[in-house]
N, C-alpha and C positions, 0 to 999 in steps of 0.2 A: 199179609200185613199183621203187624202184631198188636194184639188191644193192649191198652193203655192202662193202668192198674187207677185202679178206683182210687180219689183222694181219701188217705187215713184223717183230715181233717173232718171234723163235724160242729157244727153251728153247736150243739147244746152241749160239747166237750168244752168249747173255748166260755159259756157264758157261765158252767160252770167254775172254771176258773178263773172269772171276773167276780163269780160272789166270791169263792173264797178269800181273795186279796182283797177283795172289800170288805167283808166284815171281819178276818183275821191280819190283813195287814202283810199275808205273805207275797215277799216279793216275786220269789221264785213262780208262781202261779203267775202274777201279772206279769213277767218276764214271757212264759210260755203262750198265755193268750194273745201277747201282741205278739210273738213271734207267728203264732199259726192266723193271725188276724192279718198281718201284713203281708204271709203268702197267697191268703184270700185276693185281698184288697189287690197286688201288684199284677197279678197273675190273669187274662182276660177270660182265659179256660174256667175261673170259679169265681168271675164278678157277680154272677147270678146269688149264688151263695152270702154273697158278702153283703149284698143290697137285701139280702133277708134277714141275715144276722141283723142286719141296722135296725131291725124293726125294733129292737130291744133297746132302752133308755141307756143302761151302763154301756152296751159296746154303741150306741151312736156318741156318746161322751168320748170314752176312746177315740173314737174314728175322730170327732172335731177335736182334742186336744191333740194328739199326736200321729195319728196318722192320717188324718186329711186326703184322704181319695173316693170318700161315698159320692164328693159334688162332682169331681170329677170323672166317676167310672158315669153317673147320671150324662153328664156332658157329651161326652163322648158318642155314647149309645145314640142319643140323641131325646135326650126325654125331661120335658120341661113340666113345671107344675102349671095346672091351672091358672089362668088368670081371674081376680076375682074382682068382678066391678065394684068400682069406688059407690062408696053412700054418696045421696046428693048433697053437692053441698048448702043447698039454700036450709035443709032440714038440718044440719049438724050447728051450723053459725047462732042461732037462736038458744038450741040448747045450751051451749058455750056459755052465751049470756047472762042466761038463766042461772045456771050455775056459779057463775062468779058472781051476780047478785047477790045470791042467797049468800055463800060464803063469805063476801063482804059484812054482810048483816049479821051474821054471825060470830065473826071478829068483833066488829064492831059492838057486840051485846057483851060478848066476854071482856074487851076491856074495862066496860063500865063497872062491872061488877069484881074487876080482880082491883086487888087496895094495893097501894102505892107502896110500893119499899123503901120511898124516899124519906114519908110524912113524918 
Protein backbone atom coordinates (compact mmCIF):
# COMPACT_ATOMS: atom_id res chain seq x y z
CA UNK A 1 0.00 0.00 0.00
CA UNK A 2 1.28 3.25 -0.64
CA UNK A 3 1.83 6.06 2.10
CA UNK A 4 0.07 8.95 1.85
CA UNK A 5 2.50 12.27 1.27
CA UNK A 6 2.64 14.23 4.33
CA UNK A 7 0.23 17.66 4.19
CA UNK A 8 2.54 20.65 2.72
CA UNK A 9 0.13 22.69 5.01
CA UNK A 10 1.44 23.96 8.29
CA UNK A 11 -0.37 25.73 11.18
CA UNK A 12 2.44 28.57 11.48
CA UNK A 13 2.78 29.01 7.41
CA UNK A 14 -1.11 30.02 7.43
CA UNK A 15 -0.96 32.32 10.77
CA UNK A 16 1.88 33.83 9.24
CA UNK A 17 -0.04 34.81 6.42
CA UNK A 18 -2.94 36.05 8.73
CA UNK A 19 -0.39 38.68 10.17
CA UNK A 20 0.73 39.79 6.95
CA UNK A 21 -2.83 40.62 5.70
CA UNK A 22 -3.38 42.00 8.84
CA UNK A 23 -0.97 44.36 9.35
CA UNK A 24 -0.19 45.10 5.50
CA UNK A 25 -3.54 44.66 4.16
CA UNK A 26 -2.43 42.15 1.44
CA UNK A 27 -5.18 40.38 -0.01
CA UNK A 28 -3.33 37.77 -1.78
CA UNK A 29 -2.00 36.32 1.76
CA UNK A 30 -5.46 36.38 3.26
CA UNK A 31 -6.77 34.75 -0.03
CA UNK A 32 -3.93 31.82 0.52
CA UNK A 33 -4.59 31.46 4.45
CA UNK A 34 -8.25 30.87 3.92
CA UNK A 35 -7.55 28.64 1.04
CA UNK A 36 -5.07 26.28 3.17
CA UNK A 37 -7.45 26.98 6.39
CA UNK A 38 -10.56 25.78 4.53
CA UNK A 39 -8.49 22.41 3.43
CA UNK A 40 -7.71 22.09 7.16
CA UNK A 41 -11.11 22.83 8.33
CA UNK A 42 -13.19 20.62 5.34
CA UNK A 43 -10.92 17.67 5.23
CA UNK A 44 -11.50 14.98 8.50
CA UNK A 45 -7.74 13.70 7.88
CA UNK A 46 -6.32 17.30 9.35
CA UNK A 47 -9.42 18.44 11.91
CA UNK A 48 -6.88 17.81 14.53
CA UNK A 49 -4.67 20.41 12.87
CA UNK A 50 -7.24 22.91 12.37
CA UNK A 51 -8.77 22.74 16.15
CA UNK A 52 -4.98 23.67 17.07
CA UNK A 53 -4.65 26.36 14.68
CA UNK A 54 -7.95 27.75 16.48
CA UNK A 55 -6.00 28.14 19.35
CA UNK A 56 -4.82 31.56 17.84
CA UNK A 57 -7.12 34.66 18.22
CA UNK A 58 -6.77 35.96 14.30
CA UNK A 59 -7.46 32.39 12.77
CA UNK A 60 -10.47 31.61 15.48
CA UNK A 61 -11.75 35.27 14.01
CA UNK A 62 -11.40 33.72 10.59
CA UNK A 63 -12.95 30.42 11.41
CA UNK A 64 -16.24 32.44 13.17
CA UNK A 65 -16.51 35.05 10.28
CA UNK A 66 -16.04 32.93 7.32
CA UNK A 67 -15.46 29.77 7.68
CA UNK A 68 -17.53 28.45 10.50
CA UNK A 69 -16.47 24.72 11.03
CA UNK A 70 -14.19 24.78 14.31
CA UNK A 71 -18.13 24.27 16.26
CA UNK A 72 -18.71 21.89 13.93
CA UNK A 73 -15.61 19.67 13.47
CA UNK A 74 -16.08 20.08 17.97
CA UNK A 75 -19.68 18.52 17.21
CA UNK A 76 -18.99 16.03 15.38
CA UNK A 77 -16.07 14.40 17.27
CA UNK A 78 -18.16 14.64 19.95
CA UNK A 79 -16.67 17.09 22.47
CA UNK A 80 -18.47 19.51 24.45
CA UNK A 81 -17.31 22.20 26.90
CA UNK A 82 -17.53 22.02 30.35
CA UNK A 83 -20.51 22.83 32.11
CA UNK A 84 -20.16 25.58 34.60
CA UNK A 85 -22.53 25.83 37.70
CA UNK A 86 -24.54 28.77 37.95
CA UNK A 87 -23.82 31.28 41.04
CA UNK A 88 -26.62 31.19 43.65
CA UNK A 89 -29.04 33.00 42.94
CA UNK A 90 -30.19 34.32 46.37
CA UNK A 91 -26.27 35.89 46.67
CA UNK A 92 -26.40 37.71 43.11
CA UNK A 93 -30.28 39.31 43.61
CA UNK A 94 -28.88 41.52 46.77
CA UNK A 95 -25.93 42.63 44.99
CA UNK A 96 -28.09 43.79 42.12
CA UNK A 97 -29.83 45.89 44.66
CA UNK A 98 -27.13 47.19 45.98
CA UNK A 99 -25.86 48.31 43.00
CA UNK A 100 -28.74 50.09 41.58
CA UNK A 101 -29.06 51.89 44.99
CA UNK A 102 -25.94 53.26 44.91
CA UNK A 103 -26.19 54.42 41.26
CA UNK A 104 -29.43 55.79 41.92
CA UNK A 105 -27.86 57.97 44.63
CA UNK A 106 -25.42 58.90 42.46
CA UNK A 107 -27.52 60.19 39.64
CA UNK A 108 -29.36 61.60 41.83
CA UNK A 109 -26.36 63.77 43.56
CA UNK A 110 -25.03 64.71 40.11
CA UNK A 111 -28.38 66.27 39.08
CA UNK A 112 -28.42 68.49 42.07
CA UNK A 113 -25.23 69.74 41.43
CA UNK A 114 -25.31 70.19 37.36
CA UNK A 115 -27.19 73.90 36.59
CA UNK A 116 -30.02 74.15 34.56
CA UNK A 117 -29.57 75.17 30.72
CA UNK A 118 -32.90 76.34 31.00
CA UNK A 119 -32.57 79.26 33.97
Amino acid sequence: MAKTAPSRISGQKILGELRLAAKKGDRAALTLALDQMRTLAHSPKYWEKYLTLLRNPLARLVDMLLIKQGERIAHQKGWKLPKTAPPPETSRKPAKAAKARARARAAAAAAALQISLFE
